[in-house]
py3Dmol code that shows the C-alpha trace and the ligand (Angstrom):
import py3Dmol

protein = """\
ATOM      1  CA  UNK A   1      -8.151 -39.043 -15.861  1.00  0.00           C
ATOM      2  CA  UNK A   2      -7.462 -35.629 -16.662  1.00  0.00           C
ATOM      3  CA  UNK A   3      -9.280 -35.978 -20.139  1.00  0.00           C
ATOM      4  CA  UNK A   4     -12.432 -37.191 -19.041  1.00  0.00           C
ATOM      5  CA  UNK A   5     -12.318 -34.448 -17.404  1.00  0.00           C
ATOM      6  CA  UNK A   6     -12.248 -32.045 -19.568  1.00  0.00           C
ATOM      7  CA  UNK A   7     -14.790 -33.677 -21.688  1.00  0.00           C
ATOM      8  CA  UNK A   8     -17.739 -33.474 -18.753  1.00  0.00           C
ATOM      9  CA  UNK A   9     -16.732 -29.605 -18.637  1.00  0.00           C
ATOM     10  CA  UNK A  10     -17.417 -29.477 -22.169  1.00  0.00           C
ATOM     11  CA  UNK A  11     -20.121 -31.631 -22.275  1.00  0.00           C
ATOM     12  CA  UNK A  12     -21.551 -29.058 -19.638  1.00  0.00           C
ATOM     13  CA  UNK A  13     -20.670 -25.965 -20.822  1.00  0.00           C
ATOM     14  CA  UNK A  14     -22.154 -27.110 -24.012  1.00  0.00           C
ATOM     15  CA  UNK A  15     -25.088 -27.463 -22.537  1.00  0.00           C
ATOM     16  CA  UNK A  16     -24.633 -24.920 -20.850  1.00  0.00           C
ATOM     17  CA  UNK A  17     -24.511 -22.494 -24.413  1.00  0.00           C
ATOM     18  CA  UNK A  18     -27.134 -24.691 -26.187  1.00  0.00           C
ATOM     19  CA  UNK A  19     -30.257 -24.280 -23.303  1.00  0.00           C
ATOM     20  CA  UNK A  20     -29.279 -20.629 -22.893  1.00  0.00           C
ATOM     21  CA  UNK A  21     -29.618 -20.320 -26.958  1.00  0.00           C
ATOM     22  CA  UNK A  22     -32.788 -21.794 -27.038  1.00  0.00           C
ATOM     23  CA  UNK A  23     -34.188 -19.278 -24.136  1.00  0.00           C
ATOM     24  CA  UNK A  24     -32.871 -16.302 -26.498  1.00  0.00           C
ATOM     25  CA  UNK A  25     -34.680 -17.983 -29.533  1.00  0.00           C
ATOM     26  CA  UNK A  26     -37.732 -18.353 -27.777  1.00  0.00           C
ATOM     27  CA  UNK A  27     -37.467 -15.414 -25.953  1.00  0.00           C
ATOM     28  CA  UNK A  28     -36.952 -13.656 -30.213  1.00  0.00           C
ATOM     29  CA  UNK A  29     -39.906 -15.343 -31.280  1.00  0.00           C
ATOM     30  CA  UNK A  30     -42.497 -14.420 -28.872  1.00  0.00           C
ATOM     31  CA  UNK A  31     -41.157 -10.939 -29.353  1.00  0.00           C
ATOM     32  CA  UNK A  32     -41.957 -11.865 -32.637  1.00  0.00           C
ATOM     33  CA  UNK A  33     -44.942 -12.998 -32.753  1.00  0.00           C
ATOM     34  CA  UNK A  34     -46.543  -9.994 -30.121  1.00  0.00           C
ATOM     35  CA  UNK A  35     -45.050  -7.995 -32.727  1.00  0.00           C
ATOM     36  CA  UNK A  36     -46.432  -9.013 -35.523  1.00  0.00           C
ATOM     37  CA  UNK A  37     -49.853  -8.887 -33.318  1.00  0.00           C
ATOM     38  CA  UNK A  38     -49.122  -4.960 -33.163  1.00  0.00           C
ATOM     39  CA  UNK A  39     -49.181  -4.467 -36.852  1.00  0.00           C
ATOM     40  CA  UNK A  40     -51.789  -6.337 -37.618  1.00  0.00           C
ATOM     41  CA  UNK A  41     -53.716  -4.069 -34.993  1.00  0.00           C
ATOM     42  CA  UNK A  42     -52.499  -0.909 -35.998  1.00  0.00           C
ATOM     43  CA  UNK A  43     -53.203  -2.153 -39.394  1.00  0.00           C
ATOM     44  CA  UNK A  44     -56.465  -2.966 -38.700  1.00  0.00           C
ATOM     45  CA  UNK A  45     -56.881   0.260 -36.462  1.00  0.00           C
ATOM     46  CA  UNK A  46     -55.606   2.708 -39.697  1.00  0.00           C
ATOM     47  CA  UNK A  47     -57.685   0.875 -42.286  1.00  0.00           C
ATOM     48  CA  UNK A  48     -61.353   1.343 -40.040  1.00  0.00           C
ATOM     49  CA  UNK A  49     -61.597   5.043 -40.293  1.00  0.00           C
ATOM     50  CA  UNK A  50     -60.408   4.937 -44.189  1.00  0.00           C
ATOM     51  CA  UNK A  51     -62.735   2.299 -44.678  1.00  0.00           C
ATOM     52  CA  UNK A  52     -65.814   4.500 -43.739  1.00  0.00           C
ATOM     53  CA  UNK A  53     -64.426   7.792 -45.190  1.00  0.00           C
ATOM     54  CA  UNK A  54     -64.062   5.628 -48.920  1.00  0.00           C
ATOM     55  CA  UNK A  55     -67.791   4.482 -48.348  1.00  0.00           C
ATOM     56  CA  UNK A  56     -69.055   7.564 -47.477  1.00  0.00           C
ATOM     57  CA  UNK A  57     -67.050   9.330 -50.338  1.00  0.00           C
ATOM     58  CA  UNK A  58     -68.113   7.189 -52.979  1.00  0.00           C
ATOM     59  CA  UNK A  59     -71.929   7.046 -51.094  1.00  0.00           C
ATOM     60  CA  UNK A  60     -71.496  11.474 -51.816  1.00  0.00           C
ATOM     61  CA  UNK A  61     -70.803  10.838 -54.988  1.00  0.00           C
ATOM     62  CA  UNK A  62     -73.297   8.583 -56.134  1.00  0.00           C
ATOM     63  CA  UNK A  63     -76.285  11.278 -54.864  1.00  0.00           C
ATOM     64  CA  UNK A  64     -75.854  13.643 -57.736  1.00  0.00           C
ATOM     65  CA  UNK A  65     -78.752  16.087 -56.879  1.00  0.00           C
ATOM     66  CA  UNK A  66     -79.568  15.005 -53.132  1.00  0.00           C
ATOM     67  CA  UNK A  67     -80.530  18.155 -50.976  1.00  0.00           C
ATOM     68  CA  UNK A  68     -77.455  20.135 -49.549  1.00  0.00           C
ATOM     69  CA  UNK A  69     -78.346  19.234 -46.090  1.00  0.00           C
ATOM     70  CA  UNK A  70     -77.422  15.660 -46.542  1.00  0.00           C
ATOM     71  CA  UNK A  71     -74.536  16.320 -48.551  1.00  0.00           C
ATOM     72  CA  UNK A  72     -73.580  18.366 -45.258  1.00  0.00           C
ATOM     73  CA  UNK A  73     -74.249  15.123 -43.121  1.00  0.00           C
ATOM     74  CA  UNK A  74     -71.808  13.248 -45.125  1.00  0.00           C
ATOM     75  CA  UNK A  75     -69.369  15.802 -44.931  1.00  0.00           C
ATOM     76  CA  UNK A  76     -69.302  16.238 -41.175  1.00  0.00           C
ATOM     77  CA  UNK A  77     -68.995  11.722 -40.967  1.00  0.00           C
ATOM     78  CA  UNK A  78     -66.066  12.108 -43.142  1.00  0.00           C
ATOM     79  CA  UNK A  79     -64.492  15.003 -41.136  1.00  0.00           C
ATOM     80  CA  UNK A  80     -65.443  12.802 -37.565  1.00  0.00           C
ATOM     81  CA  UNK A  81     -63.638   9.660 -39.513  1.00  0.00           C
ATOM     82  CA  UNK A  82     -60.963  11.902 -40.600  1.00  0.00           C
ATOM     83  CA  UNK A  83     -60.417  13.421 -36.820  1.00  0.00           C
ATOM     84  CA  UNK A  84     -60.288   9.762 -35.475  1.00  0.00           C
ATOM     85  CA  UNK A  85     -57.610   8.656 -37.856  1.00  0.00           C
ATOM     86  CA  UNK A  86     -55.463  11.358 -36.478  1.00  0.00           C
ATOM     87  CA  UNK A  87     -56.043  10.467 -32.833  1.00  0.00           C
ATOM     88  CA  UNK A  88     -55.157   6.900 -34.020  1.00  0.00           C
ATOM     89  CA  UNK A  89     -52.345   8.404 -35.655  1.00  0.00           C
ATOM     90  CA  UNK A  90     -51.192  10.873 -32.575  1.00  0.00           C
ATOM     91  CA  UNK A  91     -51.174   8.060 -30.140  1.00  0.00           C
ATOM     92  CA  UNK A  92     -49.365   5.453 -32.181  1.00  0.00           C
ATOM     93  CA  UNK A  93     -46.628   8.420 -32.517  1.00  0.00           C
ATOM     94  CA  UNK A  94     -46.860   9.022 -28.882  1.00  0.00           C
ATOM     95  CA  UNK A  95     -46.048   5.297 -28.274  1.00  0.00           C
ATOM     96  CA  UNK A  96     -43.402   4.863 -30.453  1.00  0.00           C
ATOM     97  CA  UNK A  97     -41.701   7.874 -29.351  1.00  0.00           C
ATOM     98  CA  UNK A  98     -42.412   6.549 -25.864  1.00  0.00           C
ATOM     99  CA  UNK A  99     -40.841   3.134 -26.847  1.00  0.00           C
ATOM    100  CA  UNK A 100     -37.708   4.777 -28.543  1.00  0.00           C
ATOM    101  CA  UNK A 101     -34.958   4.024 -25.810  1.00  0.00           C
ATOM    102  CA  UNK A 102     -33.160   6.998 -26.593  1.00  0.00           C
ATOM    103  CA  UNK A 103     -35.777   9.494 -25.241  1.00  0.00           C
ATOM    104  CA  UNK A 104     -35.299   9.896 -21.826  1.00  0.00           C
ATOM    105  CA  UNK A 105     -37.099  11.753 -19.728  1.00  0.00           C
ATOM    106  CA  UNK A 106     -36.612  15.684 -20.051  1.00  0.00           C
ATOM    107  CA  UNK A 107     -36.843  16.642 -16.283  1.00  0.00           C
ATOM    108  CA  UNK A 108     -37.198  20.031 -14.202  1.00  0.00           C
ATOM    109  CA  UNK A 109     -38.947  21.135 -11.006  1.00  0.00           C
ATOM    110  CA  UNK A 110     -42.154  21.397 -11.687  1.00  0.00           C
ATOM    111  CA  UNK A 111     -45.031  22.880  -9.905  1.00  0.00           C
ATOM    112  CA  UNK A 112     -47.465  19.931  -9.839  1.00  0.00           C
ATOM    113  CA  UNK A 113     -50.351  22.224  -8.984  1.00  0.00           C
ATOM    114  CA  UNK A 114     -49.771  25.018 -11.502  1.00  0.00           C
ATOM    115  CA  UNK A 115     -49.876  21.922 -14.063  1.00  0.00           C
ATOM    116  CA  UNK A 116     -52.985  20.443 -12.649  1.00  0.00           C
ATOM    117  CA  UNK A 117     -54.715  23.667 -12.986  1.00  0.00           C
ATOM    118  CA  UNK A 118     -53.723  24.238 -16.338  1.00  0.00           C
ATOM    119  CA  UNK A 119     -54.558  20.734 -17.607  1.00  0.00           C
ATOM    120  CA  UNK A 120     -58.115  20.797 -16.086  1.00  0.00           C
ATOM    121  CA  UNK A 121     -58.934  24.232 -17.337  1.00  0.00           C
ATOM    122  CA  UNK A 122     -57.977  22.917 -20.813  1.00  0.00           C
ATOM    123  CA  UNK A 123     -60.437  20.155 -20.272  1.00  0.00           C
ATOM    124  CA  UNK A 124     -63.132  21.908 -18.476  1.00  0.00           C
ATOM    125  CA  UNK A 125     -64.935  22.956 -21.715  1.00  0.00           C
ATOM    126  CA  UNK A 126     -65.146  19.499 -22.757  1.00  0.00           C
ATOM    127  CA  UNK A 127     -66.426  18.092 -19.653  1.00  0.00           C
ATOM    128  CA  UNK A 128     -69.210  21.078 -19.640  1.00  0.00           C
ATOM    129  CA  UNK A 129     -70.248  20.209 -23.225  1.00  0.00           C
ATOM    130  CA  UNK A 130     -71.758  17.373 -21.258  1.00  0.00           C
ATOM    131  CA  UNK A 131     -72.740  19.169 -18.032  1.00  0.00           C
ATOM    132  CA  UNK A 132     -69.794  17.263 -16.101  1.00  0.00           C
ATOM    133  CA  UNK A 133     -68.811  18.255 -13.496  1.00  0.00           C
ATOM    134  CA  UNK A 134     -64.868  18.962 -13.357  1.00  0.00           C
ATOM    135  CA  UNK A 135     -63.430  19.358  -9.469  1.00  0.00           C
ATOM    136  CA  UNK A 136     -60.239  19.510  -8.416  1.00  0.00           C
ATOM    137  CA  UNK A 137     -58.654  19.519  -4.600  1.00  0.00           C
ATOM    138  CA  UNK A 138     -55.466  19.758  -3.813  1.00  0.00           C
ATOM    139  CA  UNK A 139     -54.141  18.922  -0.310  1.00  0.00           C
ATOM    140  CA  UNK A 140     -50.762  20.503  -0.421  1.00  0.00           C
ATOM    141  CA  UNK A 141     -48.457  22.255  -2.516  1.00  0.00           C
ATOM    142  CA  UNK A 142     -46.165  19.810  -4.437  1.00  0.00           C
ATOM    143  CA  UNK A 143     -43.170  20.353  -6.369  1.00  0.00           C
ATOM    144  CA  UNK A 144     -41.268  17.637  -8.583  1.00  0.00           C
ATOM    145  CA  UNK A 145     -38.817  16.477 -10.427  1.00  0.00           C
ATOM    146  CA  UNK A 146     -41.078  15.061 -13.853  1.00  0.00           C
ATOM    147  CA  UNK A 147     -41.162  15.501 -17.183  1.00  0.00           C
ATOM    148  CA  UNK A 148     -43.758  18.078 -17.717  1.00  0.00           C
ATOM    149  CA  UNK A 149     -44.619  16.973 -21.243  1.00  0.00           C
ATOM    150  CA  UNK A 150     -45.377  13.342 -20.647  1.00  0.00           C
ATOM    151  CA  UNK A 151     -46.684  13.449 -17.187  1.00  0.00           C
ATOM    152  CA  UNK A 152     -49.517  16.035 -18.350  1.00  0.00           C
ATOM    153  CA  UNK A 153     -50.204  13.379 -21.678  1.00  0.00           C
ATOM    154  CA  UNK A 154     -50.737  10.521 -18.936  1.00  0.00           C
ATOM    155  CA  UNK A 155     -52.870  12.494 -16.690  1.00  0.00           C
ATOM    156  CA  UNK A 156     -54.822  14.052 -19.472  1.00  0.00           C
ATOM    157  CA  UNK A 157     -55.759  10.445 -20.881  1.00  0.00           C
ATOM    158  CA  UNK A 158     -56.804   9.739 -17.493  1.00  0.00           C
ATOM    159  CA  UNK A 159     -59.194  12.498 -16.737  1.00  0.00           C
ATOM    160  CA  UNK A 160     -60.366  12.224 -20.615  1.00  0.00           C
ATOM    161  CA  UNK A 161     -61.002   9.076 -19.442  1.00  0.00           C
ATOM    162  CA  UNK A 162     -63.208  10.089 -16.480  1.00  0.00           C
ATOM    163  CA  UNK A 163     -65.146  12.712 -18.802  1.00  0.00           C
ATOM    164  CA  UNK A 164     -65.426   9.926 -21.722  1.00  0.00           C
ATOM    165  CA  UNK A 165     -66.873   7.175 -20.062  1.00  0.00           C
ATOM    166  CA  UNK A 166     -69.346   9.015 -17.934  1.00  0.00           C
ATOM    167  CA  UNK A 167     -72.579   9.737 -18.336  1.00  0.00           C
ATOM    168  CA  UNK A 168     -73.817  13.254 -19.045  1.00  0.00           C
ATOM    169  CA  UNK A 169     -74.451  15.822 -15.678  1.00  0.00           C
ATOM    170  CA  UNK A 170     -71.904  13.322 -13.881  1.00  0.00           C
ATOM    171  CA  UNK A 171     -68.579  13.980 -12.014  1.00  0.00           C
ATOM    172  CA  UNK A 172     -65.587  13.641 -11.976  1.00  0.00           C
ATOM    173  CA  UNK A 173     -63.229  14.780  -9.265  1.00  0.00           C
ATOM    174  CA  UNK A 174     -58.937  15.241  -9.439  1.00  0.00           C
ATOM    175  CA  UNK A 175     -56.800  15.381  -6.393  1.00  0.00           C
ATOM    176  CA  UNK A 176     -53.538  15.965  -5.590  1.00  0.00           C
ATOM    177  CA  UNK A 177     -51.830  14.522  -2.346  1.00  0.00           C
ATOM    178  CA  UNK A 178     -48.232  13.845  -0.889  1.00  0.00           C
ATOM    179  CA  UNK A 179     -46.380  12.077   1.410  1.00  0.00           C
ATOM    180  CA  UNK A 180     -42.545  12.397   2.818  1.00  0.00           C
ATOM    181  CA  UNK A 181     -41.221  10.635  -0.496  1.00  0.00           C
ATOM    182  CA  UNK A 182     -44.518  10.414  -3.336  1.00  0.00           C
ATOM    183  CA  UNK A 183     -46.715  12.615  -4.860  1.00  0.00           C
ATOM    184  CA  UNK A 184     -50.005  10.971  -5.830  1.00  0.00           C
ATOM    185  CA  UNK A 185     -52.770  11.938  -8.728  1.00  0.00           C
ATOM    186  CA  UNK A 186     -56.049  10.872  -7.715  1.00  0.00           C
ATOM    187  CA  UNK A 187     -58.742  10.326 -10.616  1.00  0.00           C
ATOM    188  CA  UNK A 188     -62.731   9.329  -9.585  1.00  0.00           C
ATOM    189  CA  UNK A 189     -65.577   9.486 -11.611  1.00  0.00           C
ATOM    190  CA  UNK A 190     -69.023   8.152 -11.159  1.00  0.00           C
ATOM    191  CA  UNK A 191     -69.338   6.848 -14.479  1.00  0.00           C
ATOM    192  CA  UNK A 192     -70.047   3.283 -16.292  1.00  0.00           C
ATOM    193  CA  UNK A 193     -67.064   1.564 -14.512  1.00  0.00           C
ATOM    194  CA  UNK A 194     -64.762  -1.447 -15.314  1.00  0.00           C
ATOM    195  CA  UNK A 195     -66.197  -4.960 -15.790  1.00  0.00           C
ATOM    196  CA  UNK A 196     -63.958  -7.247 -12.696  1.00  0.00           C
ATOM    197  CA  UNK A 197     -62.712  -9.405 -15.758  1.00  0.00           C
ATOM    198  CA  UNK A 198     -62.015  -6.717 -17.782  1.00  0.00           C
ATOM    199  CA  UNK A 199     -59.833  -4.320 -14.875  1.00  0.00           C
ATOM    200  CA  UNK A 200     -56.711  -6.175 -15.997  1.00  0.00           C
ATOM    201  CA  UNK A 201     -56.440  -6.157 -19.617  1.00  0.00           C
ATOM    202  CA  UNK A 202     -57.023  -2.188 -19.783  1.00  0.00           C
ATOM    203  CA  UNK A 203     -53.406  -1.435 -19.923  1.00  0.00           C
ATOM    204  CA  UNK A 204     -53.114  -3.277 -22.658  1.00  0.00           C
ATOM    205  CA  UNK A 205     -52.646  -1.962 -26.139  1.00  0.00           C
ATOM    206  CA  UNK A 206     -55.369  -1.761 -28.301  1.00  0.00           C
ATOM    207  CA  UNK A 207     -58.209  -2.966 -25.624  1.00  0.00           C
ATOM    208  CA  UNK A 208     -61.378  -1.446 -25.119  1.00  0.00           C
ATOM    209  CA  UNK A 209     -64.105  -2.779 -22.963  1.00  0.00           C
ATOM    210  CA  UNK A 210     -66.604  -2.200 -25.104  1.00  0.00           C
ATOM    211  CA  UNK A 211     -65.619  -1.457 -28.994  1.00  0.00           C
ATOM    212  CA  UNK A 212     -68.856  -0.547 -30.310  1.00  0.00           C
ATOM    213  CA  UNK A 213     -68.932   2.047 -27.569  1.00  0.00           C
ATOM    214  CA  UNK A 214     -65.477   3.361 -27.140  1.00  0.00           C
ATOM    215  CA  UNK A 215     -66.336   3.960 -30.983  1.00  0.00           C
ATOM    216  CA  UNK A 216     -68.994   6.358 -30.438  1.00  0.00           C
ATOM    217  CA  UNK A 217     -66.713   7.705 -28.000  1.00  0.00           C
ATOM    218  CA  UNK A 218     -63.673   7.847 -30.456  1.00  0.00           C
ATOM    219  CA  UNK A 219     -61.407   5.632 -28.202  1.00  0.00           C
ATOM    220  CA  UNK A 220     -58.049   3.735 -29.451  1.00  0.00           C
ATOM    221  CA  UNK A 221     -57.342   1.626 -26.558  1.00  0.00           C
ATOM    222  CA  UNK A 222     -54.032   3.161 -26.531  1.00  0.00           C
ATOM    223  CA  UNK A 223     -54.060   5.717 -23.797  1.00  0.00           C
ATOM    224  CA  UNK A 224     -54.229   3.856 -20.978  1.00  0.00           C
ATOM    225  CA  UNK A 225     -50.950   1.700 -22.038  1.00  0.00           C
ATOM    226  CA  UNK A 226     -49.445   5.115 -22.995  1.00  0.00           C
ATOM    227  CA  UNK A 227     -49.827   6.670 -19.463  1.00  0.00           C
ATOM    228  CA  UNK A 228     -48.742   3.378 -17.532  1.00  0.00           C
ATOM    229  CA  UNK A 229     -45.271   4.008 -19.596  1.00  0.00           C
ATOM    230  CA  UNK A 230     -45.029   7.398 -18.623  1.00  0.00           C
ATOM    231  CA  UNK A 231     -45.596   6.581 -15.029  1.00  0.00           C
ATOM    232  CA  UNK A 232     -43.324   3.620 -14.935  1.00  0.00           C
ATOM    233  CA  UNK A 233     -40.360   5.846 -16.823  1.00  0.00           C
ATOM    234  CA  UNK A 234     -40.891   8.460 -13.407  1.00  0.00           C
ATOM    235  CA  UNK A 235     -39.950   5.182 -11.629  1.00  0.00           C
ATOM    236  CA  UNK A 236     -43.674   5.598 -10.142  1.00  0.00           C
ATOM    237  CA  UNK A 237     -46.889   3.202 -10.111  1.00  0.00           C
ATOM    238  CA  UNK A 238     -51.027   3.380 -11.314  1.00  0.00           C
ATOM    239  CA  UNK A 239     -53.725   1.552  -9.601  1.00  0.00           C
ATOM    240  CA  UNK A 240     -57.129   1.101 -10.382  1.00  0.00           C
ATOM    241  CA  UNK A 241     -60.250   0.504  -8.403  1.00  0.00           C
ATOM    242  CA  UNK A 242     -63.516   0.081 -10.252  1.00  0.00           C
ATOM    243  CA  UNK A 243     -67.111  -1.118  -9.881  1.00  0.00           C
ATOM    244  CA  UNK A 244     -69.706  -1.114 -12.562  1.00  0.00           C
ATOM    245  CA  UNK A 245     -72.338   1.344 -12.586  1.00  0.00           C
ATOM    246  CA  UNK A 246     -70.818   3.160 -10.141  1.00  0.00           C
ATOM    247  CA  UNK A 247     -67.735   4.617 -11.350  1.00  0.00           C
ATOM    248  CA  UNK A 248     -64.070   4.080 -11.263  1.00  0.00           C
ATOM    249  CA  UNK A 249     -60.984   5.802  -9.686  1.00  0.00           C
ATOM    250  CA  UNK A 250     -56.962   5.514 -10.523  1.00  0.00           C
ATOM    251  CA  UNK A 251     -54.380   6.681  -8.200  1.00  0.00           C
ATOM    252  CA  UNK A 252     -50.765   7.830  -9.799  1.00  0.00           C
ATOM    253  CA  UNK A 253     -48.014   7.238  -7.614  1.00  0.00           C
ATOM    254  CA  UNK A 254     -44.983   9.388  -8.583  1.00  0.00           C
ATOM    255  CA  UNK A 255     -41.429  10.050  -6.196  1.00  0.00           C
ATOM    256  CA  UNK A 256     -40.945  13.586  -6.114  1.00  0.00           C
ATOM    257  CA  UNK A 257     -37.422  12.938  -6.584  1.00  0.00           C
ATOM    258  CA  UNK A 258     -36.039  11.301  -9.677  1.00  0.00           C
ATOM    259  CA  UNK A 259     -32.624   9.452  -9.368  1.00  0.00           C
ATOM    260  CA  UNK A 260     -31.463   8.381 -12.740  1.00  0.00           C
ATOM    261  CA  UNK A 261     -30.674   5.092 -13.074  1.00  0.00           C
TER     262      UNK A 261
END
"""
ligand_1 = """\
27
LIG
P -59.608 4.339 -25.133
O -58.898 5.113 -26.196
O -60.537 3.296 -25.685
O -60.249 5.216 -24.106
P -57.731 3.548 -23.075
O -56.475 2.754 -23.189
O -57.600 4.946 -22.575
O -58.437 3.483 -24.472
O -58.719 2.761 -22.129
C -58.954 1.379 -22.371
C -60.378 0.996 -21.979
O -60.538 1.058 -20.561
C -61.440 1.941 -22.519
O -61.831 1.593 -23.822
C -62.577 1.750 -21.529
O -63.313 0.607 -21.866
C -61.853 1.472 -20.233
N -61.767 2.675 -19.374
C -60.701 3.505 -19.248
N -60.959 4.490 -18.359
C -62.217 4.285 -17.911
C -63.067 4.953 -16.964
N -62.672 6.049 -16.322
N -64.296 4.429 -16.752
C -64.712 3.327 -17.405
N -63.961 2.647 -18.303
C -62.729 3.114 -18.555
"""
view = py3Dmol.view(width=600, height=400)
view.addModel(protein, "pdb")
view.setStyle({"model": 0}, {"cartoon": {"style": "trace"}})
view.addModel(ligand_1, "xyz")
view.setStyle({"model": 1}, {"stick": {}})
view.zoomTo()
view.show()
């Protein structure tokens, strides 16, 4: 009859409520739980350069009397340590920020080229310290609609990239190309390259391919996750190709015109 009815829609809209609770709880606690991964990286991240500036410190002041030279040596580790902890510190703010939902993206017309050119002359001296070789071609004039700001923090990171994890009196070599609808970033080097089992993991927070070396090279495995963001918030798309020992190349896809969502 009419009440049994009744009771099966219940019974199944019940159901109904109680499966699509238990998606949202476990949805909440593996949000939780890659959360609580993030702090206990940054955590981790924050504490290694303190840990080395407190060993050095106390290491300086246990040499009453040593020559002035090493004294000097000390205080240039604890400066590097101290420079590191602010890069940590820069692109954890640069992620959050990134992460806030509020900030949108602050858009104008922007000369793509005239930003290339200013972003690679900033770099330039940085490649030469290592006799790198910095090119850059551009196959026709583009302008779009970006957010200057970001866009030139994601391409920076990649090109830093390039120079980084190169080896010295290497290249690396930008270009700049568009079709009808994209504009696209094109970033090669000939440096260490990408282990195949490592290629897609480097997006990821905190990952570095080789700790030890992105050390030495004062790495924080955050750019590359930074600079995916960016591109995905300009509705665009980043590709990698990369073989080891021979070098490694990412390709930024971006429209030209943004439609808000
Ligand atoms: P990091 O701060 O360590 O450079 P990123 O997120 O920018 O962090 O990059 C993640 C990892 O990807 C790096 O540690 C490095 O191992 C690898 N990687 C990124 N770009 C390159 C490149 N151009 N050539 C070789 N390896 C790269």
């Amino acid at each position: 009859g009419l009440k049994d009815e009744v009771d099966v829609h219940n019974y199944a809209e019940t159901l109904r409520i109680s499966e699509a609770f238990n998606r949202t709880l476990k949805r909440m606690q593996m949000l939780d739980a890659s959360r609580q991964e993030f702090v206990s990286n940054v955590s981790h991240e924050l504490k290694t350069p303190i840990t080395s500036i407190r060993v050095l410190a106390d290491s300086l002041m246990g040499m009453e009397g040593a020559p002035v030279e090493l004294y000097r040596e000390f205080m240039e580790d604890i400066s590097n340590e101290i420079d590191r902890e602010s890069q940590i510190i820069d692109d954890l703010l640069s992620m959050v920020r990134l992460e806030n939902k509020e900030q949108t993206l602050n858009i104008s017309q922007v000369s793509i080229n005239e930003m290339m050119e200013l972003l690679l002359k900033r770099l330039r001296p940085i490649a030469k310290k290592r006799n790198i070789e910095l090119l850059f071609e551009s196959f026709r004039p583009v302008t779009a609609d970006i957010d200057e700001v970001k866009l030139n923090l994601a391409v920076t990171n990649l090109v830093e990239n390039a120079i980084k994890y190169n080896q010295d009196s290497g290249w690396v070599k930008v270009s700049l190309n568009a079709d009808h609808k994209f504009f696209y970033i094109k970033v090669t080097d000939n440096g260490c390259g990408i282990p195949e089992d490592a290629v897609e993991h480097i997006f990821e927070r905190f990952y570095r391919v080789d700790k030890a070396r992105s050390r030495e090279t004062g790495g924080t495995g955050l750019g590359l996750s930074i600079t995916k963001t960016i591109v995905q918030l300009h509705h665009g798309a980043i590709k990698v190709h990369s073989k080891l020992q021979e070098g490694t190349t990412f390709v930024v896809r971006i429209p030209m015109i943004y439609i808000k969502e």
